[in-house]
C-alpha positions as CSV (number, residue, x, y, z in Angstrom):
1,X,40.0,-62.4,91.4
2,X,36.5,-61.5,93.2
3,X,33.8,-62.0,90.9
4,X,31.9,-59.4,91.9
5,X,34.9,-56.8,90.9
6,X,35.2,-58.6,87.2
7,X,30.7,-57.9,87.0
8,X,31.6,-54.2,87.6
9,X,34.6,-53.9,85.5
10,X,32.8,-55.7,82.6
11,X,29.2,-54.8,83.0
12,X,27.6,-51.3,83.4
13,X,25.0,-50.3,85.4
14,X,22.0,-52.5,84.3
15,X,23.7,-54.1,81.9
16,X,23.2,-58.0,81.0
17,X,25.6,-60.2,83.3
18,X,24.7,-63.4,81.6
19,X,26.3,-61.8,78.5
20,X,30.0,-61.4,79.9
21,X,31.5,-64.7,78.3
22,X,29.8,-64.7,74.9
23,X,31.3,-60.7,75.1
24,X,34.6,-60.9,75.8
25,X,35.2,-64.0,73.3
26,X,33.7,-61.8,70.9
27,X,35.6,-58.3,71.7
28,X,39.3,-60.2,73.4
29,X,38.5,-62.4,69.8
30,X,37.9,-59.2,67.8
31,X,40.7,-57.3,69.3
32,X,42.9,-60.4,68.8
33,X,42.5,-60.7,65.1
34,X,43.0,-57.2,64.4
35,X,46.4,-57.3,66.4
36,X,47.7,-60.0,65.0
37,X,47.0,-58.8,61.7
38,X,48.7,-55.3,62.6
39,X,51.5,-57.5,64.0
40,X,51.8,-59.3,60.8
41,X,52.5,-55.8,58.8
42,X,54.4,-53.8,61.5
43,X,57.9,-52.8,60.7
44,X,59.2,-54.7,63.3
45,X,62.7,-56.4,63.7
46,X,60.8,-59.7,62.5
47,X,59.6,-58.7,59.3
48,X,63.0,-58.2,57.5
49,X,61.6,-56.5,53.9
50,X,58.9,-54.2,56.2
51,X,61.8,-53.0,58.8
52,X,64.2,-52.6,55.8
53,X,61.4,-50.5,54.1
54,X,60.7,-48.1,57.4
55,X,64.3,-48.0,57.9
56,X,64.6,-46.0,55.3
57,X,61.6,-43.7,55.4
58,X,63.1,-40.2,56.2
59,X,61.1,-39.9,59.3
60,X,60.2,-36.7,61.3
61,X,61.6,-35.8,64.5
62,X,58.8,-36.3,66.8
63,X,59.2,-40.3,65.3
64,X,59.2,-42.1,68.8
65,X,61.6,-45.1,69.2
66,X,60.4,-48.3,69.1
67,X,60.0,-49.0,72.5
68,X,57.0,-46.4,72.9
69,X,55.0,-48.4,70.2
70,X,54.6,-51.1,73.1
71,X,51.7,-48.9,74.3
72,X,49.7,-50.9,71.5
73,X,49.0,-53.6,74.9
74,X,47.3,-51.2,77.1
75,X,45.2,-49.6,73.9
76,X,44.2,-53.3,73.2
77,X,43.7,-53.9,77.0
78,X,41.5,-50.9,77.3
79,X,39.4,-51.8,74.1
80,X,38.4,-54.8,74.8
81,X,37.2,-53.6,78.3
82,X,35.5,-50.8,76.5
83,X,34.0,-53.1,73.8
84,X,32.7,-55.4,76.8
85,X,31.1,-52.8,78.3
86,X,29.2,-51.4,75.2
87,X,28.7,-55.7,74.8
88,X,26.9,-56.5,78.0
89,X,25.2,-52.4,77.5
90,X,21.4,-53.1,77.8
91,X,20.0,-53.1,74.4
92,X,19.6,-49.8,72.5
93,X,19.6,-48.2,68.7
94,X,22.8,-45.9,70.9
95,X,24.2,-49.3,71.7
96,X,24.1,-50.5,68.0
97,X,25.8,-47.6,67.1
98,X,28.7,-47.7,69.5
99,X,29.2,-51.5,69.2
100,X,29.2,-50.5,64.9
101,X,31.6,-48.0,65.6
102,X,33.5,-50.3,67.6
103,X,34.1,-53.1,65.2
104,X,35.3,-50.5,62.6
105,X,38.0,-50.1,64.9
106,X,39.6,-53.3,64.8
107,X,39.1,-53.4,61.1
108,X,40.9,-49.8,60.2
109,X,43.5,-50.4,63.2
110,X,44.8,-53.6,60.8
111,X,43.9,-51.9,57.2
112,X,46.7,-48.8,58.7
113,X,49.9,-51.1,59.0
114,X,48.7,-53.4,55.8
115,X,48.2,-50.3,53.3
116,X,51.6,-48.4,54.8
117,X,54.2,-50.8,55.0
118,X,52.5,-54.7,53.4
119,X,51.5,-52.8,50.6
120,X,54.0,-49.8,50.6
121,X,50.7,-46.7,49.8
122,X,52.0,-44.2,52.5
123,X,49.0,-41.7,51.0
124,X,46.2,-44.7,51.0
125,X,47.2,-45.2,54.3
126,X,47.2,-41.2,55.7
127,X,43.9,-41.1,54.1
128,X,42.8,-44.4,56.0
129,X,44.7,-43.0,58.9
130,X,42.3,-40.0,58.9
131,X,39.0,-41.7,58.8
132,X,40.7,-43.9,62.0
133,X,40.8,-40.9,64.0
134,X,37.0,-39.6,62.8
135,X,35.9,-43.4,63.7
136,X,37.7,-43.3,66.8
137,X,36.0,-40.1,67.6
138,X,32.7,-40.7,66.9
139,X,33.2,-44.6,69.1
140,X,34.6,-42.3,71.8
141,X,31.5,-40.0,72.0
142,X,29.2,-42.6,71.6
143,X,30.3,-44.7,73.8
144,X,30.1,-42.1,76.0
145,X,26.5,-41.8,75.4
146,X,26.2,-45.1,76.5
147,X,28.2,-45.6,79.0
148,X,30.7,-43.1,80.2
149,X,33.6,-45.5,81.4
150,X,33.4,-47.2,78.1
151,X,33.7,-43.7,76.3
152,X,36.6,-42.9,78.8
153,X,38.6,-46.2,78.3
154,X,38.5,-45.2,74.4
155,X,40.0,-42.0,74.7
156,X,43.9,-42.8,74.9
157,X,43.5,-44.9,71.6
158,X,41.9,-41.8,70.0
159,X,44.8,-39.7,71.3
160,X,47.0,-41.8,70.1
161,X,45.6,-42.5,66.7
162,X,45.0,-39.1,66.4
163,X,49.2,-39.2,66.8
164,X,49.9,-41.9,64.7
165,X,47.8,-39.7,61.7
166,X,50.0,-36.6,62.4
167,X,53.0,-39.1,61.8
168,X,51.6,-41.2,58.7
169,X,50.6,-38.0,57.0
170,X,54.5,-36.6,57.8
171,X,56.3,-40.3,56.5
172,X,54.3,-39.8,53.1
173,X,55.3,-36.1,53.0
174,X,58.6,-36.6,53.4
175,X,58.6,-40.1,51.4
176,X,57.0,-39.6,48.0
């Protein structure tokens, strides 16, 4: 790949080159850890007690099937590239927040999964669910005020976090 393509996908306009590397080990790493850990609690075929639990959840009809939850790659794909961006973002107190904002992310996308199905609290996890979509929000917008792409690339995780509320808030409903 052209290394002039991977500067301008990873580096906004007069943003700090030299600070790709250290920048994507810290947001692929970041992204990473929180993925794995998300992996570790998701209901999947894998984790026999955590699939038997979701299982049997009554579950609302706008549930998707388990193949649309692969759209967890692209989200991770596109936050990291975001997170770069806001990285290698010449220094600012707007940067600071973003980045702040940023790493809240990858800790409340692996809190969701460990507080609804590791430690079986549907309503902890709604409630945690809700401030993921107000922290996803506020990353989105400033982002945005930082650097626009970066802000952009955010915005299908906070659509779809915004989703995955909706449907935490319906599986405790239903499952009290």
């Amino acid at each position: 790949m052209d290394g002039s393509l991977i500067r301008r996908a990873a580096v906004p306009r007069g943003g700090r080159e030299r600070d790709i590397g250290l920048g994507l080990l810290v947001t692929g790493g970041a992204v990473l850890a929180s993925a794995l850990v998300s992996a570790r609690y998701s209901p999947s075929p894998v984790h026999g007690r955590i699939r038997r639990d979701y299982e049997r959840l009554e579950k609302p009809p706008f549930n998707p099937p388990d193949p649309v939850f692969a759209i967890w790659g692209p989200l991770y794909a596109l936050l990291t590239l975001s997170g770069l961006r806001i990285w290698t973002a010449p220094r600012s107190p707007a940067r600071e927040r973003a980045l702040g904002h940023w790493f809240g992310i990858q800790v409340l996308n692996a809190l969701w999964l460990w507080l609804g199905f590791g430690e079986r609290r549907l309503g902890a996890a709604t409630v945690e669910a809700v401030v993921t979509v107000a922290n996803a929000a506020a990353y989105v917008e400033a982002a945005r005020r930082v650097d626009p792409p970066a802000g952009w690339m955010a915005a299908p995780y906070a659509a779809w976090v915004g989703f995955a509320a909706l449907l935490s808030e319906e599986l405790w409903r239903r499952n009290r």
